[in-house]
Structure formats: structure tokens, C-alpha cells
VOZA-875201 format. One record per residue: residue in one letter; x negated, y negated, z negated of N, C-alpha, C in turn. Coordinates in pm, whole numbers, plus 50000, padded with zeros to 5 digits. Each point is the difference from the previous one (the first is absolute). Layout:
AXYZXYZXYZ ...
END
This chain:
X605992259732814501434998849984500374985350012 X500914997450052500804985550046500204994749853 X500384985649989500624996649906501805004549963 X500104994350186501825006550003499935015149964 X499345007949989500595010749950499845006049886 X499744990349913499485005549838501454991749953 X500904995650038500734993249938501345007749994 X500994996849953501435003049993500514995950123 X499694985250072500704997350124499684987450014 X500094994050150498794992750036499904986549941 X501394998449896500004986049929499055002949866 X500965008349896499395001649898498775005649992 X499785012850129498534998749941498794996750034 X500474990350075499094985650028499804992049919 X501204997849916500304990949866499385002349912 X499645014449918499785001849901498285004550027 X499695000950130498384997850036499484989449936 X500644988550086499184988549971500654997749834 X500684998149931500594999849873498505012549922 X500215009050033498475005949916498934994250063 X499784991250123498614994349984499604989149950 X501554991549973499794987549938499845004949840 X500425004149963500165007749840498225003249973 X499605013350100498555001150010498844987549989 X500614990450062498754990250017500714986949838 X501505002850012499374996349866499614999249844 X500335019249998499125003849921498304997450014 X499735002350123498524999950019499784983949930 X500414990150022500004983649945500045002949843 X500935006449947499955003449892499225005649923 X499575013650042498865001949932498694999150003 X499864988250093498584991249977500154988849947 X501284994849963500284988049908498794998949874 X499724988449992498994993749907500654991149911 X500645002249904500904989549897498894994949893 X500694984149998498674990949933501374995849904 X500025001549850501124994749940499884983149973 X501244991450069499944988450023499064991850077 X499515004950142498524997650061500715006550137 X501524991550068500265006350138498494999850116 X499474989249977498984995850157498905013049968 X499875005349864499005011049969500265011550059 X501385004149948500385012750058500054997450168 X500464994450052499654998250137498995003650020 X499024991350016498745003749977499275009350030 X500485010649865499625010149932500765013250095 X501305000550041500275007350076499844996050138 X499924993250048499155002350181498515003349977 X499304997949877498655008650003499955012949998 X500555004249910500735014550007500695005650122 X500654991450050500585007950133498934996750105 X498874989850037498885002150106499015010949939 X499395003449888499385005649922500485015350033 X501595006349983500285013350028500225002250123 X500784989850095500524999550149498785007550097 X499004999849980498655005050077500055017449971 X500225002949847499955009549957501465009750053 X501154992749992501065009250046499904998250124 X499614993250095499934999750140499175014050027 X498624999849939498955011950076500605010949975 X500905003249890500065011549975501965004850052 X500244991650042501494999350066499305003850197 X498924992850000499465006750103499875010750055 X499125005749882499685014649977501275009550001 X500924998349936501155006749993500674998750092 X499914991650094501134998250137498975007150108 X498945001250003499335007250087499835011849984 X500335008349858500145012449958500715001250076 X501334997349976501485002350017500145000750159 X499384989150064500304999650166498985011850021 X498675001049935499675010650088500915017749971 X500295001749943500355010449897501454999950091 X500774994249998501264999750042499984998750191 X498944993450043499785000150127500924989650063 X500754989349916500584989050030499804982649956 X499984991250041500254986949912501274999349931 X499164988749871501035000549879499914987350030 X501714996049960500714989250035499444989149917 X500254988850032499214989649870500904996249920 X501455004049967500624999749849499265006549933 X499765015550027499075007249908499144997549964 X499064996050105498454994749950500264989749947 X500994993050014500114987849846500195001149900 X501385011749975500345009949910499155007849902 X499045002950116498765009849903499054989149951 X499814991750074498874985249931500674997549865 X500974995950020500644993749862500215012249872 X500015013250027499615011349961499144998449900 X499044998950091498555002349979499484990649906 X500674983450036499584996249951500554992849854 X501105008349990500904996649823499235006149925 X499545017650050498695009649918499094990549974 X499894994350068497814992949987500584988849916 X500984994850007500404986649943500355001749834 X500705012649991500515007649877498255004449886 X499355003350102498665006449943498534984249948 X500474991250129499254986349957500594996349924 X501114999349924500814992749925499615004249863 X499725014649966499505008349891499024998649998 X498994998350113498384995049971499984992149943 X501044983650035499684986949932500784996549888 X501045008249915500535001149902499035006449889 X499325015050052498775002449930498424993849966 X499754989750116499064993850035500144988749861 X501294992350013500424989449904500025007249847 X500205007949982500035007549878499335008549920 X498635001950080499175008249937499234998949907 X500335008249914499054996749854498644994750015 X499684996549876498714993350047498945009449932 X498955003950076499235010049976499415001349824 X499475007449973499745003649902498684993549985 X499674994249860498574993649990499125008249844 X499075006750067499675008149892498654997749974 
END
């Protein structure tokens, strides 16, 4: 399917494409954010490791899913989508590393018996 024809009409829903892909990518920024309280150069840092660290991971598997889809559908998918679905993909993985390293930082300390 075209982009022009998922829309209302060829301004707006062109407009509100790219408006959900900028939104998409920057949630995706968002939820690999790494906040260091009072430590800006850390969180930097800390989130482009996180985003080279998952970027490999939502790529292969944004792969996988766009080659489902093209084979399955018997067409190419446009690359808003496949950006669309990357940034998808990768707020999940970003949402789920984020709970690893919130749990990671917080875990009781084992039992000494």
C-alpha cells in the first residue's frame, strides 16, 4: 500500500506520517534514555551505549519482520514503516533493558547462611 493512500488527502496524510515517525523515533530516544542525576556528560554517555547496544538488536529483528511481511504480502514495504516498525521494536527492547538495569541496580543482596 502507498503512503498517499493511507491518508485523509495528499497533504495531511503525508503530514501526520511523518509527524508519527518523528514522534516514533522520539519515543524510541526516550526509552533508551540513561538519566545520571546531576552527571549531563554521563547520561549521554550512558544513552548512546544503550542505543548502539539495542540498535543491532531492533535492526535483526525489524529485519525479520519486514521480510515476513514482504514475503507473506508478496510486496515491498515502504521505509517509513520499516522505520516505524524499528522504532517499534525498539521502545519494547528499550522498555524491557530499562527493567533489566533498574532490577540489576536493585537487587537484593543474596542471602548469607
Amino acid at each position: 500500500m502507498d503512503s498517499k493512500e493511507r491518508g485523509s488527502g495528499p497533504v495531511g496524510g503525508q503530514l501526520g506520517e511523518r509527524l508519527s515517525l518523528i514522534a516514533a523515533g522520539l519515543f524510541y530516544v526516550l526509552f533508551n534514555l540513561r538519566y545520571a542525576a546531576g552527571r549531563p556528560l554521563d547520561s549521554l554517555t550512558a544513552t548512546l551505549w544503550q542505543l548502539a547496544s539495542s540498535a543491532p538488536y531492533a535492526a535483526g529483528l525489524t529485519f525479520l519482520v519486514v521480510s515476513f511481511f514482504q514475503r507473506m504480502y508478496g510486496e515491498k514495504m515502504d521505509w517509513e514503516r520499516r522505520f516505524r516498525l524499528f522504532f517499534t521494536i525498539g521502545i519494547i527492547l528499550g522498555f524491557f533493558f530499562a527493567l533489566a538495569d533498574y532490577f540489576q541496580r536493585t537487587a537484593p543482596a543474596p542471602l548469607s547462611g
